[in-house]
N, C-alpha and C positions, 0 to 999 in steps of 0.2 A: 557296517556298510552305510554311507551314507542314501540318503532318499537325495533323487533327482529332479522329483516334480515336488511343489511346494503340497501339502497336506489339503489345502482348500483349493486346489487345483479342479479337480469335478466339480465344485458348486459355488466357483467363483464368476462374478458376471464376466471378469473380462473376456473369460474365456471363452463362457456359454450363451453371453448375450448377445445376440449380433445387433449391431451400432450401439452397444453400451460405451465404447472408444471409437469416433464420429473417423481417424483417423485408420486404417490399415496399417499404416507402417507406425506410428504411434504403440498401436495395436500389438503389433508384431516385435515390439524393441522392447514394451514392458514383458510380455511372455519370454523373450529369448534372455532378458536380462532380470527378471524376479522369479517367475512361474516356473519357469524348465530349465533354472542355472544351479542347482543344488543348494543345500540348505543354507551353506555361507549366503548365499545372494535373497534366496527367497525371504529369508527372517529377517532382513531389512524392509521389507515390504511395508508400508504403513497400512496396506488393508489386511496381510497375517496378525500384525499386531493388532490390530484393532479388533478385529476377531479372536484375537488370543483372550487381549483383556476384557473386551463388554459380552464377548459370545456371538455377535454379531458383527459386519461393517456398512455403513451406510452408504448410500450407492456416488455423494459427494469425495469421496474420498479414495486416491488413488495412491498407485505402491511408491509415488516419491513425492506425497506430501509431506511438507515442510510443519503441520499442526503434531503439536505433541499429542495423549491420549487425554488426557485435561484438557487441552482446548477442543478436541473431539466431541465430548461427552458435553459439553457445555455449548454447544454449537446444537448439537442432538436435542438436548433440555430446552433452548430457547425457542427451536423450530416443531416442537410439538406442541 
């Protein structure tokens, strides 16, 4: 059975932070089309991914960035 909602659904900001996406409908088009379209959709996300590989995502980073997880992490290392 596939899952419907992506795994980091509960403790993802877009979901749980209000104005973390300055945007509603912004807002509302990444959930309908990462967060709550099943796993085909959700595991493209760049902030599942990023969470997959560091254990974290940093709050710069949204589900159709264009930075691979190398330039993530190297982005992350220069801004601490």
């Amino acid at each position: 059975m596939e899952l419907k909602f992506c795994p980091n659904h509960k403790g993802c900001q877009i979901i749980n932070l209000e104005g973390f996406i300055k945007s509603n409908e912004i807002k509302n088009n990444y959930i309908s089309n990462y967060c709550e379209a099943g796993e085909e959709k959700w595991s493209n996300c760049k902030r599942f991914q990023t969470k997959k590989a560091l254990n974290f995502c940093p709050d710069f980073i949204l589900p159709d960035s264009n930075l691979t997880i190398d330039q993530i992490f190297e982005k992350i290392e220069t801004q601490l």
